[in-house]
N, C-alpha and C positions, 0 to 999 in steps of 0.2 A: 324616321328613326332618330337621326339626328335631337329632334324635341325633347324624344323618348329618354333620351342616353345621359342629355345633359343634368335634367332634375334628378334621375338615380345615383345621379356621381355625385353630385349635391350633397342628397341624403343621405348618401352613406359615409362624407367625407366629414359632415357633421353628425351623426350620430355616437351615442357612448361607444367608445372603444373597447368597452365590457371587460376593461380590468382595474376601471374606477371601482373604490373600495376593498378591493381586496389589501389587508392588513399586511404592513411589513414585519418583519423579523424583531422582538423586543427585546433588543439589547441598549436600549439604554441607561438600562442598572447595572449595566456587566461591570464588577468592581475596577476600581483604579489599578489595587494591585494584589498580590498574591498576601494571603495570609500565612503566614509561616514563621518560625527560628531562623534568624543568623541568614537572611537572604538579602542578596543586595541587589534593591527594586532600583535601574536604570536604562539607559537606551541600551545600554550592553549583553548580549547572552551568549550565554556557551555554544546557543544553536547557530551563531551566528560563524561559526566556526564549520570550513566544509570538514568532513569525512576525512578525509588526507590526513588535515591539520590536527584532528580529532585522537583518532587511531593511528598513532606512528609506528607503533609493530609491524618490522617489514613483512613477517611472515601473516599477522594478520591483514594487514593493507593487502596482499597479496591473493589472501583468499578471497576478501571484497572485492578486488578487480577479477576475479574467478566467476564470484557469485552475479555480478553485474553480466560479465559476456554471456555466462551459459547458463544460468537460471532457467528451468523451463516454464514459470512460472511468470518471472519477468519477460520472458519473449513473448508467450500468452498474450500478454497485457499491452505490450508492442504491437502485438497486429492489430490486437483493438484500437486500439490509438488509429493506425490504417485506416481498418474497418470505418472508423466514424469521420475520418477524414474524409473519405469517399462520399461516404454517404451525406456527410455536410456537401460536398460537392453536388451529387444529387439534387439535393435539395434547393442547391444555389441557380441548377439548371433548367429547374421550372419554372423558374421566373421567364425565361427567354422562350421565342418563339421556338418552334419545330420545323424544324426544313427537311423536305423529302424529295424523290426523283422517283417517277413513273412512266417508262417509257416501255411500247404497245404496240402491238399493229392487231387491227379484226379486217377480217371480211366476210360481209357480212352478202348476202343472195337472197331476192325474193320474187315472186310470183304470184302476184296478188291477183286471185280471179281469172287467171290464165291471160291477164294481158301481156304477158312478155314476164324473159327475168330480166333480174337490174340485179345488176352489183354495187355495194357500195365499199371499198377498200376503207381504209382508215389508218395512217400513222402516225401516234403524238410522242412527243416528248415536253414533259412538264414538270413543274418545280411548287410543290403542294405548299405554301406555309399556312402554320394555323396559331394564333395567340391564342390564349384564355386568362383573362385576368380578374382577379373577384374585386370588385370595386370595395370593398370595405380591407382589402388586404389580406387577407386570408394565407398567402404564399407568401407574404412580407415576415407573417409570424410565423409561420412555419420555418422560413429559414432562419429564423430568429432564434426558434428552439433547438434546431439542428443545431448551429452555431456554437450555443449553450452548452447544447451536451456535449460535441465535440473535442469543445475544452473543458470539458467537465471527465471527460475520457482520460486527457491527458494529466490530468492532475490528480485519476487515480493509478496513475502508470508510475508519478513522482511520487505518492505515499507508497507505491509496492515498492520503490526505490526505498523509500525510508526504512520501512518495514523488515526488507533482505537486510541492508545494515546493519540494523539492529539483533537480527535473530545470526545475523552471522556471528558477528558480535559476542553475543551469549552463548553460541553452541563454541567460540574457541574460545572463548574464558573457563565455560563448563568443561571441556576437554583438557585444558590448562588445569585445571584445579583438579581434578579426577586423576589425572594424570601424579602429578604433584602427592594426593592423598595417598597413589598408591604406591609411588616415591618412600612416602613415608611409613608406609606399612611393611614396605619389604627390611627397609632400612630398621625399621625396630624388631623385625623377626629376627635379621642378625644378631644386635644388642640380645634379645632374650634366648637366641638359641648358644650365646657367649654364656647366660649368666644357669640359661639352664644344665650345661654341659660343667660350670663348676658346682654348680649345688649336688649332681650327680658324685661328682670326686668327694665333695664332702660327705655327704650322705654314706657314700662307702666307703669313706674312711673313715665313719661314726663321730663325726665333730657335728653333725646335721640331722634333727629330727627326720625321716620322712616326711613330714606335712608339709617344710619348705621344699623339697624336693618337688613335692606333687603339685604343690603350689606355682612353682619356675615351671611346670608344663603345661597347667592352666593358662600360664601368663603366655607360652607360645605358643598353644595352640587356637589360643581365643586370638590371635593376629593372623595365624595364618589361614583362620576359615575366613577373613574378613578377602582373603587375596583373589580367590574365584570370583568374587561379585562384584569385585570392583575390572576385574578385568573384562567381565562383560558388562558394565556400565561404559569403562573408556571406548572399548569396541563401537555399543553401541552409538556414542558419543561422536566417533570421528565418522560414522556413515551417516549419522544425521547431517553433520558439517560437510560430508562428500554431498549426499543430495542438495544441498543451499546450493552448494559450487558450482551445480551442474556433472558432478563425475561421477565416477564407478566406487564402490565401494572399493578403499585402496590401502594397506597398510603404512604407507605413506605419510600420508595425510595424517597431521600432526605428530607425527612423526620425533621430531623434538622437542616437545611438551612432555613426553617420559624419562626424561632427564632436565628440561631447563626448571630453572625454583620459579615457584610463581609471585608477580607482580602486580601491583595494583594499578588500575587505569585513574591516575589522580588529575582530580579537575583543576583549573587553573589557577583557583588559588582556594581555600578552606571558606573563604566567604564568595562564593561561585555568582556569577551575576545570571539571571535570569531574562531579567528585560521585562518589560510591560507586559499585561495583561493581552492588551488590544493587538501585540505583535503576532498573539496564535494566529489571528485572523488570518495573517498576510504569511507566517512561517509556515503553517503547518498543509500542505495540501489537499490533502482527507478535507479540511473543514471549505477549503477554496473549491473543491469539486461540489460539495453539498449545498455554495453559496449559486454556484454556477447552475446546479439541477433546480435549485429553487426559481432562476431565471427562467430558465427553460419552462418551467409550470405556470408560471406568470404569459410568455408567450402564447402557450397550447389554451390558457383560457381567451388571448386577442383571437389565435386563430377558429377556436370553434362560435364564436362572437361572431367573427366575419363570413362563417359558412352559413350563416343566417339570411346573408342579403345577395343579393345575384352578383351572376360573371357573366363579362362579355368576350364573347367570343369572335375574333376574329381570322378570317379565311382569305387570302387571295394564294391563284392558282395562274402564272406566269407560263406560257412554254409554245410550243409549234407544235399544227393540228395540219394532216392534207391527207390526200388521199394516195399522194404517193410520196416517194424520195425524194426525189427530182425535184419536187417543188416546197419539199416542207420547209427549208430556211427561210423561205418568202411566206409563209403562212402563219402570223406571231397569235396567239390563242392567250386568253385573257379570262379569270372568272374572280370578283370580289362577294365578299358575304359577310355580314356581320350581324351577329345577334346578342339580346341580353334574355337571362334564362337564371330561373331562380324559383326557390317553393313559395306556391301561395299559401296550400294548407299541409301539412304534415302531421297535425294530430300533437302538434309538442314536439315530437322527436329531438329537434335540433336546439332546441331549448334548454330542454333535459342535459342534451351533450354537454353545452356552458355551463350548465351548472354543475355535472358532475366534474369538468376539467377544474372548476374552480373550488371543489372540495379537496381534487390531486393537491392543486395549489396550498389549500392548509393546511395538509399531511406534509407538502415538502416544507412550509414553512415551521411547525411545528419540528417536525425532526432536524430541521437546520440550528433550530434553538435549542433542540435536545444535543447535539452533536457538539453546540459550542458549550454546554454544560460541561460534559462528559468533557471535553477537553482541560478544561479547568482545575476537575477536580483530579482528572488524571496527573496535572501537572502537581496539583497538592500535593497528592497521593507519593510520587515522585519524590518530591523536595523532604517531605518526613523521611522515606524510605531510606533517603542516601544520609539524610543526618545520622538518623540510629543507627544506622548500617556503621558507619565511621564511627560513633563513637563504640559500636560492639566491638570491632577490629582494634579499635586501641585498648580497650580491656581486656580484651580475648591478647593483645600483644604483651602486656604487661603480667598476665597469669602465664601467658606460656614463658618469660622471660623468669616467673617467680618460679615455676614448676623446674627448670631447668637448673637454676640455684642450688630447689632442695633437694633433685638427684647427685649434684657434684656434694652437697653437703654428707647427705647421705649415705654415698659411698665411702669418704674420709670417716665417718665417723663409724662405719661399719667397720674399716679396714682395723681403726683403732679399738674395734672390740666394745664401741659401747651404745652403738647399736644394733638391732637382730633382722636379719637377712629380708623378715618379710616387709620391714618398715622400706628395705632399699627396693621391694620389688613394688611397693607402694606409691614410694614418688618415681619409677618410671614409668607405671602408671595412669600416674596425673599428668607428664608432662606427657605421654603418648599424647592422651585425651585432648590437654592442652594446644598439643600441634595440629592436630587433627580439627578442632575448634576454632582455631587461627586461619585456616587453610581454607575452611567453610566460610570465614567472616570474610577472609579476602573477596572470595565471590559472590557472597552477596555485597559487597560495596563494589565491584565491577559490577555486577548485575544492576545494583541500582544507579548507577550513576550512567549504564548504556538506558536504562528506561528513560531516563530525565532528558538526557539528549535526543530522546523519538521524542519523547512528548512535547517538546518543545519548537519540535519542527526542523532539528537537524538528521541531514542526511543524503537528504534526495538531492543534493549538488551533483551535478556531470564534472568528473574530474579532465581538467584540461590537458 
């Protein structure tokens, strides 16, 4: 056997590994740096900044430490994380031998041909181990791949971290803002149920057409149909942000966003740094999980390569064998065995395997290249959004600022008689519109500028 063992180890130790040729990941055109306006390409980025430091609103920092404990989404994603630990374990325990314990007694009676009985008693106690090792490696890749995905687990546990961030993020800006709109729609129902209530006195006291009269009711009744649907947009708004949280639908919750004015989340400075291209790789973990699964596929084609050539098997069985109590510590029992065992013919079957593991293989490595694409352009996509978004808010701030002018103008020059009632219901009007306008630009520049910071790969820091 010995002869036998040596030459198959041989041959299998030099034979293709069978994941020569398989192509790596084509990134070496991946640009230097982002194309964009007004970005400042250096080792510095905003992502580089945890969460804490990011969101300082206590009250939102608050609900991220909320969404973090009791997400059930995130905890989901926790046990997975387990799950594939174990299982990486599993798979680290095959490598090693199996040790067992069999401990027996027979007795056994016979009477063979009527010459007599015989008894034969029997009691062992023994210690079974058994190896099996595929001489080309076969369990080496396999806990190879295990390994891989394991952390490949965990690194979709840190982008579901990023992820909650983010959508927490936006559902309390979106709550903030809604909240805020409807602020401002109650607050103008006042204003026009003031100016409707004098156009009434004029009206009856014949200094006022009817048409301005009818008109100051248009003006309040078209705000206050807008006040139902926003109340059930906020509603809606804070159970979405309860669900992120982990909690009950609660009236609660955001709770002071129907009165605080809303604010903008502003980046560190107007030319906001970014940082390299090449940094997604290492920030973003979505794309470090996809790099990891790609390993993993590269492994599963070593290991079905190595289910090609045999394994050896070995057996030794240690323990005490007697016929009775009394004497089995004096009777030490001994059994060794080893074999190699492996297909001669199979018809292809196992061939087929490698090759199809090695097609997984350039599906993973394909979509590992689609994934750093997709990042890319997401962060484009990003970097525009938060530009225009900023500069809409600062037009949107200077119209509602100009809007506000020509209602205080407006009304002085009504007072003095030389303008007419509908030009004043006009410009409050435009400056409703105008705040209303303003209030939406704020959140889409919080909106954009919480996407810029996921796509960049902040988030998923564990706060200390």
């Amino acid at each position: 056997m010995r002869n036998l063992i040596l030459p198959l180890t041989i041959l299998a130790l030099t034979s293709c590994s069978g994941t020569r040729g398989l192509e790596t990941p084509r990134l070496a055109d991946m640009p230097g740096q982002f194309s964009a306006d007004d970005i400042q390409t250096d080792s510095l980025s905003i992502a580089d900044l945890d969460w804490w430091d990011f969101y300082t609103d206590p009250s939102l920092a608050k609900a991220m430490r909320e969404a973090l404990d009791n997400n059930r989404d995130l905890l989901i994603a926790s046990s997975r994380v387990e799950q594939a630990r174990l299982q990486y374990g599993v798979t680290k325990a095959d490598l090693l031998p199996t040790i067992g314990v069999n401990i027996g007694y027979s007795h056994e009676t016979n009477d063979y041909n009527g010459s007599g009985t015989t008894r034969d008693p029997e009691v062992d106690v023994k210690l079974p181990l058994t190896w099996e090792m595929n001489l080309a490696g076969s369990l080496q890749h396999a806990r190879t791949a295990a390994g891989a995905r394991y952390a490949a687990t965990a690194e979709d546990y840190r982008a579901m971290r990023m992820t909650l961030i983010a959508d927490v993020a936006s559902a309390w800006f979106t709550l903030h803002s809604l909240s805020e709109e409807l602020s401002i729609v109650r607050q103008t129902m006042r204003t026009r149920a003031e100016s409707l209530e004098q156009a009434r006195i004029r009206f009856e006291g014949g200094l006022t057409p009817e048409t301005v009269y009818q008109q100051a009711k248009v003006e309040y009744s078209s705000a206050a149909a807008l006040i139902p649907g926003l109340e059930q947009r906020v509603t809606a708004s804070r159970n979405a942000l309860a669900l992120l949280t982990g909690s009950w639908p609660s009236d609660s919750i955001g709770a002071d966003s129907l009165t605080a004015r809303n604010t903008s989340l502003n980046a560190p400075s107007e030319a906001f740094p970014i940082g390299f291209p090449s940094s997604l790789l290492k920030r973003r973990p979505d794309l470090r999980a996809s790099e990891l699964r790609l390993r993993a596929a590269m492994a599963d084609v070593g290991e079905k390569w190595a289910d090609r050539f045999p394994s050896l098997r070995i057996s030794l069985t240690p323990g005490l064998e007697n016929d009775g109590l009394s004497r089995l510590l004096s009777s030490p029992f001994s059994y060794v065995a080893a074999s190699v065992a492996g297909p001669v013919v199979d018809f292809g079957r196992r061939k087929k395997q490698w090759l199809i593991a090695r097609e997984a293989y350039e599906q993973a490595r394909l979509g590992y290249e689609k994934n750093v694409m997709a990042a890319f352009s997401e962060v484009s996509t990003a970097v525009n959004a938060l530009a225009h978004s900023r500069e809409t808010r600062s037009r949107q701030t200077a119209l509602r600022d100009a809007a506000a002018k020509y209602v205080q103008l407006a009304r002085v020059q009504y007072r003095g008689g030389t303008l007419n009632y509908l030009d004043v219901l006009d410009a409050q009007r435009r400056y409703f519109d105008a705040s209303i306008a303003l209030n939406r630009a704020i959140l889409s520049e919080n909106l954009a500028l919480v996407t810029l910071y996921k796509t960049l790969g902040g988030g998923w820091s564990v706060q200390p």
